[in-house]
C-alpha positions as CSV (number, residue, x, y, z in Angstrom):
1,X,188.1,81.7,52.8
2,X,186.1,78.3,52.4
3,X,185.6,76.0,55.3
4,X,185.2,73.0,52.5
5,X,187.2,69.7,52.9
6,X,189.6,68.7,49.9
7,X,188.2,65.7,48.2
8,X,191.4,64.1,49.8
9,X,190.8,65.5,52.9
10,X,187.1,64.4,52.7
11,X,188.1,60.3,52.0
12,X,190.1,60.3,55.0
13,X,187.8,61.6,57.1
14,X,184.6,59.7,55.6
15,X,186.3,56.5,54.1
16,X,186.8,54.6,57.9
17,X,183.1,55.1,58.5
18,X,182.0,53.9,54.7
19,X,184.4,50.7,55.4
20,X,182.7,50.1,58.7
21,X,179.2,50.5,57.4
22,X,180.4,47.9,54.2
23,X,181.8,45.5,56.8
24,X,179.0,45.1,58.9
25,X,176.2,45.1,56.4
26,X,178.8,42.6,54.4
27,X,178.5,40.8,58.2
28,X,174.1,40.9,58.3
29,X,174.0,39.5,54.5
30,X,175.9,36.3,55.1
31,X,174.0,36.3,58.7
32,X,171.1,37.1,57.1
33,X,170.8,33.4,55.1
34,X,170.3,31.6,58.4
35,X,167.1,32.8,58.6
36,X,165.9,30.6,55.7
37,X,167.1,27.3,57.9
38,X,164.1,24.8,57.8
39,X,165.6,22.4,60.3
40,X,163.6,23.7,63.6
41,X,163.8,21.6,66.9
42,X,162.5,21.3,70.1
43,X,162.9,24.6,72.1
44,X,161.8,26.1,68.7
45,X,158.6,24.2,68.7
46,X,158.2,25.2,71.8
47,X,158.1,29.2,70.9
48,X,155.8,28.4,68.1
49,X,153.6,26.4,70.3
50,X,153.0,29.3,72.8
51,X,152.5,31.7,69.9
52,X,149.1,29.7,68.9
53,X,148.3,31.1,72.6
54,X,146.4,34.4,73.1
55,X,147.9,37.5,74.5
56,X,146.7,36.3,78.1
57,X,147.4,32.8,78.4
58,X,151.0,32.9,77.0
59,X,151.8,34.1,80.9
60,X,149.8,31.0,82.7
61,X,151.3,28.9,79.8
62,X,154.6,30.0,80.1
63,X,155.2,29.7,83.8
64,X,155.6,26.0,83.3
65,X,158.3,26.3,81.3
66,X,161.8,27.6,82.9
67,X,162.0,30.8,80.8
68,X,159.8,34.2,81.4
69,X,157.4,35.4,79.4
70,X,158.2,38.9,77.3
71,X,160.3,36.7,73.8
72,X,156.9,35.4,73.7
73,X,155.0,38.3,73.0
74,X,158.2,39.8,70.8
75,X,157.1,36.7,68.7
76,X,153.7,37.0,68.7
77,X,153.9,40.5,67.8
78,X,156.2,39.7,64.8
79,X,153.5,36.3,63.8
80,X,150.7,38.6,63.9
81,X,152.3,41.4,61.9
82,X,153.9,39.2,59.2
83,X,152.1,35.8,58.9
84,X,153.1,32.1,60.3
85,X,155.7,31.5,57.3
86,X,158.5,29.2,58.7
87,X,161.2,32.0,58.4
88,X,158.9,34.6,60.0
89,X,159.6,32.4,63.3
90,X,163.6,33.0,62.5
91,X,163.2,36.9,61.5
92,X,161.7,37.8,64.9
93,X,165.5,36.9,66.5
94,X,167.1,38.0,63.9
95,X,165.7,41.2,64.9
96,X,167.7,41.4,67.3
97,X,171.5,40.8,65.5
98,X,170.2,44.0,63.4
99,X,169.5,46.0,66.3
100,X,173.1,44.8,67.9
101,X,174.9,45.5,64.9
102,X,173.2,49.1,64.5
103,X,174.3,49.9,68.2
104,X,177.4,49.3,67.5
105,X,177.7,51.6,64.5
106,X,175.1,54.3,66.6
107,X,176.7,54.3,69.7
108,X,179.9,52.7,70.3
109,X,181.3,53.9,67.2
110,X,181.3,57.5,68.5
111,X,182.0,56.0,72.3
112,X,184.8,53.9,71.6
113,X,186.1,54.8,68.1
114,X,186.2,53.1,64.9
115,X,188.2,50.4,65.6
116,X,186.7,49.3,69.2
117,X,183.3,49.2,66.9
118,X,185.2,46.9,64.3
119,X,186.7,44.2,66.6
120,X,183.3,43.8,68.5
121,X,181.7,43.5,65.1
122,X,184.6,41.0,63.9
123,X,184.0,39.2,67.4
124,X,180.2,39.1,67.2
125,X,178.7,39.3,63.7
126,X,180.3,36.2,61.8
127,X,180.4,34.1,65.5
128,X,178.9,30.4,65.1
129,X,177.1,31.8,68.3
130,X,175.9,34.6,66.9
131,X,174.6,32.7,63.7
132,X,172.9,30.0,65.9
133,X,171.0,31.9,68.6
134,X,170.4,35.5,66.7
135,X,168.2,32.9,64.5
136,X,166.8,30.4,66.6
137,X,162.6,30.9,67.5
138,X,164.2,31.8,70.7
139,X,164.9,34.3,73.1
140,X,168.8,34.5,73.7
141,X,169.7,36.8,71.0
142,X,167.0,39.4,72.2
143,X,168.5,38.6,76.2
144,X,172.0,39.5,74.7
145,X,170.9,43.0,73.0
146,X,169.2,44.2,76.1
147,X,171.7,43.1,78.7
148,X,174.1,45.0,76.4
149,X,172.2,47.5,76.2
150,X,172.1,48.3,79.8
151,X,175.7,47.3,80.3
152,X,176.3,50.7,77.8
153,X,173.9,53.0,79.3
154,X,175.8,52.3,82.8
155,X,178.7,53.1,80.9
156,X,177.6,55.9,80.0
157,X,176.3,57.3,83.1
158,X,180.0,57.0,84.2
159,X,181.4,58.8,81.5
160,X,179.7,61.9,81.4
161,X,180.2,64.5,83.6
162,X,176.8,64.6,84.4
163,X,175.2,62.2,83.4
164,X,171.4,62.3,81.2
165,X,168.0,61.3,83.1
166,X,167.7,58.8,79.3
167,X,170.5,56.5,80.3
168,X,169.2,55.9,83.7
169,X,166.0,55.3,81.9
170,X,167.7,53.0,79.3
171,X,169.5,51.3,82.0
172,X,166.3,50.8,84.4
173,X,163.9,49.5,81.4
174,X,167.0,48.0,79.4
175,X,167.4,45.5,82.6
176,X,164.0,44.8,83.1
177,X,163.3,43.7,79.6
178,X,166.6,41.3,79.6
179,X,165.1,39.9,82.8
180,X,161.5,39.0,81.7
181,X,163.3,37.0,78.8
182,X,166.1,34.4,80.8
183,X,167.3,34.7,84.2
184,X,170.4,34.1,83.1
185,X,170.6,37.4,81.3
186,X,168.9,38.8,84.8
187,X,171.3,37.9,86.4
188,X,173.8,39.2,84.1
189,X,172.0,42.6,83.9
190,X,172.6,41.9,88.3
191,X,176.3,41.9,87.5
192,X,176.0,44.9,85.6
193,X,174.3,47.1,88.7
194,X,176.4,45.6,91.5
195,X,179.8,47.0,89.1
196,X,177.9,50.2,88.5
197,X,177.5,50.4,92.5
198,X,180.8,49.6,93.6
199,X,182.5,51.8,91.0
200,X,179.8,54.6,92.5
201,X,180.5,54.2,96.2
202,X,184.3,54.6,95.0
203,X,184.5,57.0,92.9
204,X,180.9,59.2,91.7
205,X,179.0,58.9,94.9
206,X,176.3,61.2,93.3
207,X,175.3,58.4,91.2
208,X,174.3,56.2,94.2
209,X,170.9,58.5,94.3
210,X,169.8,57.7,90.7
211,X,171.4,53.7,91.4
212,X,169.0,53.2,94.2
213,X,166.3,54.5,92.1
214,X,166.7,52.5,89.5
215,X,167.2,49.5,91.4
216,X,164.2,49.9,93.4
217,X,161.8,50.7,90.3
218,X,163.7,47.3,88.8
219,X,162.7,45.0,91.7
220,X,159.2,46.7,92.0
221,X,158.4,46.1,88.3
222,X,159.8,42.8,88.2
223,X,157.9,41.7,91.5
224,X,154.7,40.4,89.8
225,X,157.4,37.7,88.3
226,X,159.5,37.1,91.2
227,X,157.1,34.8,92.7
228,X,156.7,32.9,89.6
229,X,160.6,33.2,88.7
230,X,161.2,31.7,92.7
231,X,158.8,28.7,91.9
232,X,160.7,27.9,89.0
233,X,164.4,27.6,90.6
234,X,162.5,25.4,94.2
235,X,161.2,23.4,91.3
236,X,164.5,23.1,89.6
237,X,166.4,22.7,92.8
238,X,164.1,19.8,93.9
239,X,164.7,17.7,91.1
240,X,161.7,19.3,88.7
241,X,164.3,19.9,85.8
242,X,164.8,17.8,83.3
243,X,168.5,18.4,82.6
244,X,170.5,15.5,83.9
245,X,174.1,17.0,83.3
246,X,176.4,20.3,82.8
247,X,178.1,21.2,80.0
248,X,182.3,21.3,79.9
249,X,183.7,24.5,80.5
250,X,184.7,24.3,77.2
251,X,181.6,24.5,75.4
252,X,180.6,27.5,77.2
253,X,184.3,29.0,76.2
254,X,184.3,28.1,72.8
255,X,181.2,30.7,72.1
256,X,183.5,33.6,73.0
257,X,185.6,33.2,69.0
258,X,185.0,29.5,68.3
259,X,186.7,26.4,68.7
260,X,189.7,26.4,66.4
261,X,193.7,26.5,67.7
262,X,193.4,30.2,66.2
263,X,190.5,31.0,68.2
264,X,192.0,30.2,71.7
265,X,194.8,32.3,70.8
266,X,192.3,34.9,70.0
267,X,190.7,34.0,73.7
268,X,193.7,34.2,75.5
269,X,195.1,37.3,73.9
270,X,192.1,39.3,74.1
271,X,191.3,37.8,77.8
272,X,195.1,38.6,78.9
273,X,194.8,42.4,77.3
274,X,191.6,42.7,79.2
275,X,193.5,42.1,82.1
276,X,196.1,44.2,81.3
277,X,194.1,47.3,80.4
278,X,192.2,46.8,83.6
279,X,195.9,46.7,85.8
280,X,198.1,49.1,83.6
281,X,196.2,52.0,83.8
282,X,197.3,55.6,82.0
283,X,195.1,58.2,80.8
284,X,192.3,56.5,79.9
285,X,188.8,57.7,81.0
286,X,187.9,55.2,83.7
287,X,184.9,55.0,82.6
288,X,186.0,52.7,79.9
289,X,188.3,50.7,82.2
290,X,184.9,50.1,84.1
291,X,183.0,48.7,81.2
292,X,186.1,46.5,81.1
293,X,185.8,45.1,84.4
294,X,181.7,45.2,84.1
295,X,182.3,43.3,80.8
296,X,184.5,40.6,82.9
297,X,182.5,40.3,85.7
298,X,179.1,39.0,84.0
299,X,181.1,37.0,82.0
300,X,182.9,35.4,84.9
301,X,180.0,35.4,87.1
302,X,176.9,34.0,84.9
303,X,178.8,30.6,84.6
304,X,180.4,30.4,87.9
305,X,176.9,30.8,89.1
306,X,175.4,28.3,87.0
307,X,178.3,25.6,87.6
308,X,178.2,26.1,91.7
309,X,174.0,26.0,91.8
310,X,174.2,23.2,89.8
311,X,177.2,21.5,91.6
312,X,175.4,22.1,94.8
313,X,171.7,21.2,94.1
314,X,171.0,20.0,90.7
315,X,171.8,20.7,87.2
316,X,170.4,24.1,85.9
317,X,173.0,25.5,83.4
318,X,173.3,25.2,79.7
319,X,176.3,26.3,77.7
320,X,173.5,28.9,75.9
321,X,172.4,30.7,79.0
322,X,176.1,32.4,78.6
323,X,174.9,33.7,75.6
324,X,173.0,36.9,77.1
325,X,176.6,38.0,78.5
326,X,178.3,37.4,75.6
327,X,177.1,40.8,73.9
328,X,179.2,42.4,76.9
329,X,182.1,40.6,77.2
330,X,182.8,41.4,73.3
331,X,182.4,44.6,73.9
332,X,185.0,44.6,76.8
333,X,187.4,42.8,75.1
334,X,187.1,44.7,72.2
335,X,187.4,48.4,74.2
336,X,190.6,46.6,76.2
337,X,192.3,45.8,72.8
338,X,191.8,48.8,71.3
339,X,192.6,50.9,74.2
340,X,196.2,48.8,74.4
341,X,197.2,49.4,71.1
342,X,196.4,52.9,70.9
343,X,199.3,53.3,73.5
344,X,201.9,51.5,70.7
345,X,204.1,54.2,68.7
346,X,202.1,56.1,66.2
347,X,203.6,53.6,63.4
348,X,202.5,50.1,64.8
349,X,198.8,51.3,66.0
350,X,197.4,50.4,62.3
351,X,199.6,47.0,62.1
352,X,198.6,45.9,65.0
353,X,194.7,46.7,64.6
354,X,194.5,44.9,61.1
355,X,196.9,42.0,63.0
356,X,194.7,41.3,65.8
357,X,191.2,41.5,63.8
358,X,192.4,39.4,61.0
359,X,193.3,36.5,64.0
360,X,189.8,37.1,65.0
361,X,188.2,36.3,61.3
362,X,190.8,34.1,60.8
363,X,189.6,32.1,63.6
364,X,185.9,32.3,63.4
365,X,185.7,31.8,58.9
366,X,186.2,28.4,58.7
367,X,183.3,27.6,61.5
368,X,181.1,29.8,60.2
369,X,181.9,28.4,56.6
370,X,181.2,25.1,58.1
371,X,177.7,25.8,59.9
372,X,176.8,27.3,56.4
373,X,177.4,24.5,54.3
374,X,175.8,22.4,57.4
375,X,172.4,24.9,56.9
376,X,172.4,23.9,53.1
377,X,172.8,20.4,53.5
378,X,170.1,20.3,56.3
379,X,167.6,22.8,54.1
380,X,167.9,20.2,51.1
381,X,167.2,17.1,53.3
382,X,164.6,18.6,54.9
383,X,162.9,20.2,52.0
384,X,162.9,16.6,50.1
385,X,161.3,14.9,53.3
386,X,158.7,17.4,53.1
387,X,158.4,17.3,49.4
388,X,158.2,13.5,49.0
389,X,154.8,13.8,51.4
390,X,153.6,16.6,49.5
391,X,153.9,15.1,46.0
392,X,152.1,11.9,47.0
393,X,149.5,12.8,49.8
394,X,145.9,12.3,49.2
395,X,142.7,12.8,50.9
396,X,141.9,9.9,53.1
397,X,145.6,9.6,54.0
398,X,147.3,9.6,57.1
399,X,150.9,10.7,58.8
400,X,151.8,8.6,61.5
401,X,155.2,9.2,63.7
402,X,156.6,6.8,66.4
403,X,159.9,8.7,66.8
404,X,159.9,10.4,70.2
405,X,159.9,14.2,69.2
406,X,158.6,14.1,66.1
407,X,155.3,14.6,67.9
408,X,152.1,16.5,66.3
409,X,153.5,19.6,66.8
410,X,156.1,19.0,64.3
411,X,153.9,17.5,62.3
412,X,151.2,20.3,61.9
413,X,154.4,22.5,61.9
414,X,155.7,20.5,58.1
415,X,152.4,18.8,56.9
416,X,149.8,21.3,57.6
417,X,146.2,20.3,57.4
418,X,147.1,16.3,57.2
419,X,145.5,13.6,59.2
420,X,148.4,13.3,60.9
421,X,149.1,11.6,64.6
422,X,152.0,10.4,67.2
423,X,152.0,7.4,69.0
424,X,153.6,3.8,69.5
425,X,150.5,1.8,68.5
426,X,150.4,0.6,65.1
427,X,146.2,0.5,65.7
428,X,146.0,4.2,65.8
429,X,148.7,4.4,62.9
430,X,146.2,3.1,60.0
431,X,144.5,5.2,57.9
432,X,141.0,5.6,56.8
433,X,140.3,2.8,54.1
434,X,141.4,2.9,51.0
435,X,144.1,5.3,52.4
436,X,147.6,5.6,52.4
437,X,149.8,6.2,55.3
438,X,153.2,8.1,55.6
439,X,155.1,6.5,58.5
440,X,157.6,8.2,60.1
441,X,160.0,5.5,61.5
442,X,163.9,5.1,63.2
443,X,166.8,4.7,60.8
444,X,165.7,0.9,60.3
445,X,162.8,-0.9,58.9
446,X,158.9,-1.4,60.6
447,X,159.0,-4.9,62.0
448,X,157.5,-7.5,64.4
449,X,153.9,-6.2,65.1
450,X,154.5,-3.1,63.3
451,X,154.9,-5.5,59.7
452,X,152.1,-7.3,60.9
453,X,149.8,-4.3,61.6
454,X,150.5,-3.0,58.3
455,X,150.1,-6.0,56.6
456,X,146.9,-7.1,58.1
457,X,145.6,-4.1,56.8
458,X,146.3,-4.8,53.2
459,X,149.2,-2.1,53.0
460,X,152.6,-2.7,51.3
461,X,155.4,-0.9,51.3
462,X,156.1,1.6,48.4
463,X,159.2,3.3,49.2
464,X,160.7,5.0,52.0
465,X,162.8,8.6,52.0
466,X,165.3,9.5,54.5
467,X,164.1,12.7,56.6
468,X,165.3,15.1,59.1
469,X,162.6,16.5,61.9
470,X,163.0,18.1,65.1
471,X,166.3,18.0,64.1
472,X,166.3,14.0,64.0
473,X,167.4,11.4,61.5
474,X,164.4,9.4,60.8
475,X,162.7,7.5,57.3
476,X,159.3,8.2,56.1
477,X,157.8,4.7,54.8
478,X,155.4,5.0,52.2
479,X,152.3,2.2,52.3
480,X,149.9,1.9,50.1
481,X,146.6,-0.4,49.5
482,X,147.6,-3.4,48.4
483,X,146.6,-4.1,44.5
């Protein structure tokens, strides 16, 4: 007697997990593209400047910034492996969307089931968050892979019997790495092991032994920080920050499915089953009904936190430092929804699965669409800017900007090995005689003492392109020596 599948058999069994696999590397291909975006701005200059740093002064360097220090060294590590090319910068986060997207096929797949794996890929893979921050020269796409990463292993330790010395590792180290990239995504990760505690004094009081552990080991190795991370919010609360304002609630909402009609009826519905799974309980394991909740409370907590500290001392919260908490709130929602409609009849579960995660695509195609016909119409601008200095640079000749953040970092950044310089002064603006200069100006023509500069020193305009750098509009004014 043969133990062999049918070839029938066999396609239901292996066709789900073939379509899964096709969805999400369908997902990383058209992700994937944002990685060639030329149109880097100031946080991003920001990252490369530090990578010019050595190993040991990025820490010095970076503790007069607002952030911590390990996305850094993730970039560094990825510079020195594979070169300084401009999408090398954008590869090192998108790191991270590849490592999201394989724990979701290696480990909520088997957790959750298929289709709890397919909404939170349908909810974070195509996202206009996803595609902005998984690509950015910055750290929030790492932040949101490791606070989900230790939102899971919690959940695991709660959902086996007894639970495996790896996930308290996973959750200890998991924690600690989302921590020395944002402190927004530390104190998501705090969310995280204040659920995990409660739920533990409640209902597995075992686990408090390996919590206590792990929180102790947390706040030891994060101690050589803490001092540093302290300085940072006294400076902040004193008035050392430059943001002057908050963002709406809306923007920080709108990053959950996007900001079409469709996609607050995505947010509402998912939010309300969330709820619903949470208060309706049946025969779910708990565990996932804590995930849930865990899912909820960083996702509640990390902006309520940010909105009262900056309500009551100054403004400190971005719409982006809900991104870390993001990775876990999808994956809540996503668990909720499927654990609802698996208590439908037998002959509405499949209806109502391909209903509710063709609202979700619905909702977040056309913004994605958008922001990729956005990335081709910025690469082409940008690319021409660059090109026009390219085809008509010569030795002796000089870049000059006097637009605010087009500074010499940008300039070394998209004119390598120029004479190149910032300023205001049209003195230090001239080039070298006989040289021609490359003027990087507003969105209006050099006048007043600007024409006068330039004219006294026998250059005429030749002819000007429109440019985009550091992510502002600006014109590049071509003088040369007058005949």
């Amino acid at each position: 007697m043969s133990n062999s599948l049918s070839p029938a058999a066999a396609v239901r069994r292996w066709l789900p997990d073939v379509l899964l696999v096709a969805f999400a590397a369908a997902m990383t291909i058209f992700a994937a593209q944002f990685i060639t975006s030329d149109n880097f701005w100031l946080d991003d200059f920001f990252s490369i400047e530090m990578v010019g740093r050595s190993w040991a002064e990025i820490p010095a360097a970076t503790a007069g910034d607002v952030h911590p220090p390990l996305y850094y060294y993730i970039l560094k590590l990825f510079v020195s492996v594979l070169g300084s090319a401009h999408a090398v910068y954008r590869i090192a986060s998108f790191a991270s969307y590849l490592l999201t997207v394989g724990m979701a096929l290696v480990f909520f797949r088997p957790a959750f089931g298929r289709w709890a794996a397919f909404f939170f890929l349908c909810l974070m893979a195509p996202g206009t968050a996803s595609l902005r921050y998984f690509t950015e020269a910055r750290m929030y796409g790492w932040a949101l892979f490791f606070v989900l990463l230790c939102g899971f292993a919690a959940y695991r330790l709660l959902a086996d019997a007894a639970p495996k010395r790896r996930w308290w590792v996973t959750l200890t180290l998991a924690g600690l790495c989302a921590g020395y990239l944002h402190y927004f995504a530390l104190l998501a990760v705090c969310f995280v092991y204040l659920a995990l505690l409660v739920y533990a004094a409640w209902k597995r009081r075992p686990l408090l032994k390996g919590w206590g552990i792990a929180a102790a080991v947390s706040v030891v190795c994060y101690l050589p920080w803490a001092v540093v991370a302290a300085g940072h919010l006294m400076q902040q609360a004193t008035g050392g920050f430059w943001l002057q304002q908050v963002p709406e609630l809306s923007e920080t909402l709108e990053m959950i499915v996007s900001s079409q009609l469709s996609g607050w009826a995505a947010l509402a519905l998912l939010g309300l089953g969330c709820v619903v799974y949470l208060f309706w309980p049946r025969d779910e394991a708990p565990a996932r009904r804590w995930l849930t909740a865990a899912g909820l409370l960083a996702a509640v907590g990390v902006p309520a936190v940010g909105y009262a500290a900056s309500a009551l001392l100054r403004p400190m919260y971005l719409s982006r430092y809900f991104f870390p908490a993001l990775g876990l709130l999808w994956l809540a929602m996503a668990v909720a929804a499927d654990g609802l409609i698996r208590r439908l009849p037998r002959f509405g579960r499949l209806a109502a699965h391909i209903l509710l995660a063709a609202l979700v695509l619905y909702a977040m195609y056309e913004p994605a669409v958008t922001r990729q016909q956005e990335l081709e119409q910025t690469n082409a601008v940008v690319a021409q800017a660059v090109g026009y200095v390219e085809d008509r640079i010569q030795p002796g000749d000089k870049v000059y900007s006097c637009v605010e953040l087009v500074d010499d970092r940008v300039l070394e950044f998209y004119f390598p090995g120029s004479d190149h310089a910032a300023g205001s002064d049209p003195a230090t603006a001239l080039p070298e005689t006989g040289g021609s200069l490359f003027l990087i100006f507003p969105e209006e023509d050099p006048a007043g003492d600007w024409a006068a500069a330039l004219e006294g020193a026998g250059l005429q305009p030749d002819s000007w392109q429109g440019a985009l750098l550091n992510n502002q509009w600006c014109r590049i004014y071509y003088y040369v020596p007058a005949a």
